[in-house]
C-alpha positions in Angstrom: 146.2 47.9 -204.7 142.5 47.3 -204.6 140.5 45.9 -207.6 137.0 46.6 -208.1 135.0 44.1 -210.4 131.6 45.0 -211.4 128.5 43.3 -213.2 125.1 44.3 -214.4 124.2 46.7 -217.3 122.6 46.1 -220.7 120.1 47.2 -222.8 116.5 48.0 -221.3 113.6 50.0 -222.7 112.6 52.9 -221.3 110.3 52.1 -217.7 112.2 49.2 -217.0 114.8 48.0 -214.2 118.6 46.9 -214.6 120.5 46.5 -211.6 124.7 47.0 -210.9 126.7 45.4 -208.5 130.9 45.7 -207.5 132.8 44.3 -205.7 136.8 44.9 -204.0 139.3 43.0 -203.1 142.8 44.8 -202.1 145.7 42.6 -202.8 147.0 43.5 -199.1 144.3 41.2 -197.9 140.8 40.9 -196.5 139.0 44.3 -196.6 137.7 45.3 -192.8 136.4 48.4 -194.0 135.6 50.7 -197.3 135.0 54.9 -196.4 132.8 55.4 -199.5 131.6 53.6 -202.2 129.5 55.3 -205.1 128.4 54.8 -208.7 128.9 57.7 -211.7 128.0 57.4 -215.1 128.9 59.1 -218.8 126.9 59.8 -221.0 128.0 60.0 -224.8 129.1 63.7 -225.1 128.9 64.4 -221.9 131.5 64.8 -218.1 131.4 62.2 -216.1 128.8 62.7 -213.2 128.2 61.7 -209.4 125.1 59.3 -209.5 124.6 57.8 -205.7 127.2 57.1 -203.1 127.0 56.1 -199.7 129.4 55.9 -196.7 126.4 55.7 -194.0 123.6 56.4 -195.7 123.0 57.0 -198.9 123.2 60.4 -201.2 122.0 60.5 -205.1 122.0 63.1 -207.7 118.7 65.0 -208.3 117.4 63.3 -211.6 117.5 59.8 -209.9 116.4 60.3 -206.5 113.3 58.2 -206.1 113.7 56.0 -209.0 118.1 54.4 -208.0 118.5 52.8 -205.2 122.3 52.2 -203.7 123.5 50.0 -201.3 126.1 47.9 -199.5 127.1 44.9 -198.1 130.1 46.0 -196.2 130.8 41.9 -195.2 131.5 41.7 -198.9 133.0 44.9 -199.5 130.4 45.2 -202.7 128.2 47.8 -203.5 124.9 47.8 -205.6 122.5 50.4 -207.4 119.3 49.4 -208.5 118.2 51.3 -211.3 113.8 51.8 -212.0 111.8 53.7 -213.8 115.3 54.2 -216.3 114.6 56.7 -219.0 116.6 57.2 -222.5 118.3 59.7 -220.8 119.9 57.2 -218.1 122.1 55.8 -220.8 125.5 55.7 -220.3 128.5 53.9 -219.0 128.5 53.5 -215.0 131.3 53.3 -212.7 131.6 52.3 -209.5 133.9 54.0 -207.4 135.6 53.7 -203.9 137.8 55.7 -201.2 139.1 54.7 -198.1 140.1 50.9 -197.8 141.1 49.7 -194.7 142.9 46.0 -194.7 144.4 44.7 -192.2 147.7 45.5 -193.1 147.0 48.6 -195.2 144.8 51.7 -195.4 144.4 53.1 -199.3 143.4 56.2 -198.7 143.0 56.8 -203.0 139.7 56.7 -205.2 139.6 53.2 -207.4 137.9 52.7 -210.0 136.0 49.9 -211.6 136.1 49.1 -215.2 132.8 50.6 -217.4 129.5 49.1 -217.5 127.6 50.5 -220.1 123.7 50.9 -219.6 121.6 51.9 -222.7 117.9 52.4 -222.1 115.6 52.5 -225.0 112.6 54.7 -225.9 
């Protein structure tokens, strides 16, 4: 299986930057290649949204384009999402997600899932 271990999150006020970062490892062995990787977030009360991925280049939801930034580091098989300009309504718990791992051996061709990091932004 693949394991995805992420850092980053806390408490910021409103205006201010946090950044996220997860990484995979697949049990099968060294990663060559990951399809997509993405973050979502939920809010308290709320469903579970899309926030950016990328599998080239990469996409974001409407109320954080311009202010997240995603990207990868495919030698590491980790993605990142740098979070400015966060507003109150930013809070939540984020998730990185990924689909399509290639190992040498083995292709997971299955969404994964990182453990919860939970970002609460501050007016």
């Amino acid at each position: 299986q693949v394991q995805l271990v992420g850092s980053g999150g806390g408490l910021v006020q409103a205006g201010g930057s946090l950044s996220l970062s997860c990484a995979a490892s697949a049990a099968s062995g060294n990663i060559i290649r990951i399809t997509d990787m993405g973050w979502y977030r939920q809010a308290p009360g709320k469903q579970r949204e899309l926030v950016a991925h990328i599998t080239g280049s990469g996409s974001y939801a409407d109320s954080v384009k311009g202010r997240f930034t995603i990207s990868r580091d495919s030698a590491r098989s980790t993605v990142y999402l740098q979070m400015n300009s966060l507003k109150p309504e930013d809070t939540g718990v984020y998730c990185c997600h990924v689909r399509g791992v290639r190992t040498y051996s083995v292709y997971h061709d299955h969404d994964f899932w990182g453990k919860g990091l939970l970002v609460t932004v501050s007016s």
